[in-house]
C-alpha positions as CSV (number, residue, x, y, z in Angstrom):
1,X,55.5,44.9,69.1
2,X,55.3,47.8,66.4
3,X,52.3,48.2,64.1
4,X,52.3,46.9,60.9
5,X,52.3,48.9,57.9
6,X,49.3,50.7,56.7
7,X,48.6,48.2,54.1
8,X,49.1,45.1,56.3
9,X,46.5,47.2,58.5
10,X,44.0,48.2,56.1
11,X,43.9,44.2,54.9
12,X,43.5,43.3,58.8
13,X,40.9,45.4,59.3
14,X,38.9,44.2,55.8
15,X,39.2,40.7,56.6
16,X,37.8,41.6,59.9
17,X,35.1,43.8,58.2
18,X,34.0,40.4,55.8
19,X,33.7,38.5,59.0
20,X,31.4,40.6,60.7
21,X,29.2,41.4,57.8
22,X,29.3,37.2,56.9
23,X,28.2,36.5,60.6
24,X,25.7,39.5,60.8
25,X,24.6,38.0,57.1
26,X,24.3,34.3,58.4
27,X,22.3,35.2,61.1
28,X,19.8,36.9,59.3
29,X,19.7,33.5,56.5
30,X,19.6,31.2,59.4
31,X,16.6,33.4,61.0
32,X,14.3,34.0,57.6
33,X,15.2,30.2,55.7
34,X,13.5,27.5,57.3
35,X,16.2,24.4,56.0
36,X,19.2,26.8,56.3
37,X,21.5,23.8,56.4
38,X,22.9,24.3,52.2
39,X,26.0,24.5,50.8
40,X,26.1,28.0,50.3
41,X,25.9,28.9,54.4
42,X,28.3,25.8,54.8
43,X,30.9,28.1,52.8
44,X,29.7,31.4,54.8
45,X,30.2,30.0,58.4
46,X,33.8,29.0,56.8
47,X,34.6,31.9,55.8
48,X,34.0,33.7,59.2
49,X,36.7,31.5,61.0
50,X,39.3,32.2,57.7
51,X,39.2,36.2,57.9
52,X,39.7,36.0,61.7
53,X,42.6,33.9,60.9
54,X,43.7,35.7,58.5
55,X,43.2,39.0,59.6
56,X,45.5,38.0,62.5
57,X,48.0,36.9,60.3
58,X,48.0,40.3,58.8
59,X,48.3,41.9,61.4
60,X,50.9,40.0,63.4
61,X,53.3,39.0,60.5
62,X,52.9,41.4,57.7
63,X,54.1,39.2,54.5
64,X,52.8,39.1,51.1
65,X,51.9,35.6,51.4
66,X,49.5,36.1,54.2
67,X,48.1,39.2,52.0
68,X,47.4,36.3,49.3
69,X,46.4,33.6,51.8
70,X,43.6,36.3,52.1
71,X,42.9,37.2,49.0
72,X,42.2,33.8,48.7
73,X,39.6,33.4,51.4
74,X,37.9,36.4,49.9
75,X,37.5,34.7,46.4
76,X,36.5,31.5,48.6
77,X,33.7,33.8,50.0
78,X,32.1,34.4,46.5
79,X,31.8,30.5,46.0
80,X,28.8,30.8,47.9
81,X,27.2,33.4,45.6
82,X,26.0,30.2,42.9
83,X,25.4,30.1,39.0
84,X,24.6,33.2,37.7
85,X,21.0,32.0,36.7
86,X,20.2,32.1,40.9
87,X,21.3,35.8,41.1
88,X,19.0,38.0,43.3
89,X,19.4,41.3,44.2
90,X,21.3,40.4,48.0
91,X,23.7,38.3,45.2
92,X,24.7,41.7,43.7
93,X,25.1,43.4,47.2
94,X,27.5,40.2,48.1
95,X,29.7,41.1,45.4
96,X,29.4,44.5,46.1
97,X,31.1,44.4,49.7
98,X,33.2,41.7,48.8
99,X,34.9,43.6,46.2
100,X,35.6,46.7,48.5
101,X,36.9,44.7,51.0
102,X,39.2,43.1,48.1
103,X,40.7,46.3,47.7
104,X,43.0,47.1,50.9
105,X,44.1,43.0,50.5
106,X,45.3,43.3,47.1
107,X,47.2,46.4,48.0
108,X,48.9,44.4,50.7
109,X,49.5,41.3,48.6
110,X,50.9,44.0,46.0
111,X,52.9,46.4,48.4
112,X,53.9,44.1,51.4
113,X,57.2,42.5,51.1
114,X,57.6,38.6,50.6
């Protein structure tokens, strides 16, 4: 098996990146809230399972439709971030990371052929 192309790589490696920072980010809501059961972690622990999915995907078979498959699970993962009117500062950090780890999938989705 060869490697797959840099952006196929990159996207791997971002999906596995939101993974780790959404489990490493669960854990610390699940040890501070005392009710931690919302819908908000329901849509977290989700998304862990769908960038390990997809990041394998990535990585394995190279296609632009993976690369959108997880672009998709990346917007999924701001679902959890609410209404704008329950913004807190770890809201803005959310979106911070999870538009940097956007970037290498959108290149894929954009360069990777179909």
């Amino acid at each position: 098996m060869s490697a797959p192309p840099k952006p196929a790589l990159y996207a791997a490696i971002a999906m596995l990146v939101l993974a780790g920072l959404t489990s490493i980010g669960i854990a610390a809501y699940f040890a501070k809230t005392p009710d931690p059961w919302t819908w908000r972690s329901l849509v977290a622990l989700a998304t862990i399972p769908f960038s390990l999915v997809c990041a394998g995907l990535l990585y394995r078979w190279p296609t632009r439709e993976n690369a959108g498959a997880a672009l998709l699970v990346v917007g999924f993962s701001l679902v959890r971030i609410g209404l704008p009117d329950e913004w807190t500062t770890a809201t803005y950090v959310i979106m911070a990371i999870t538009a940097l780890v956007a970037v290498p999938v959108a290149w894929a989705a954009r360069t990777l052929p179909p």
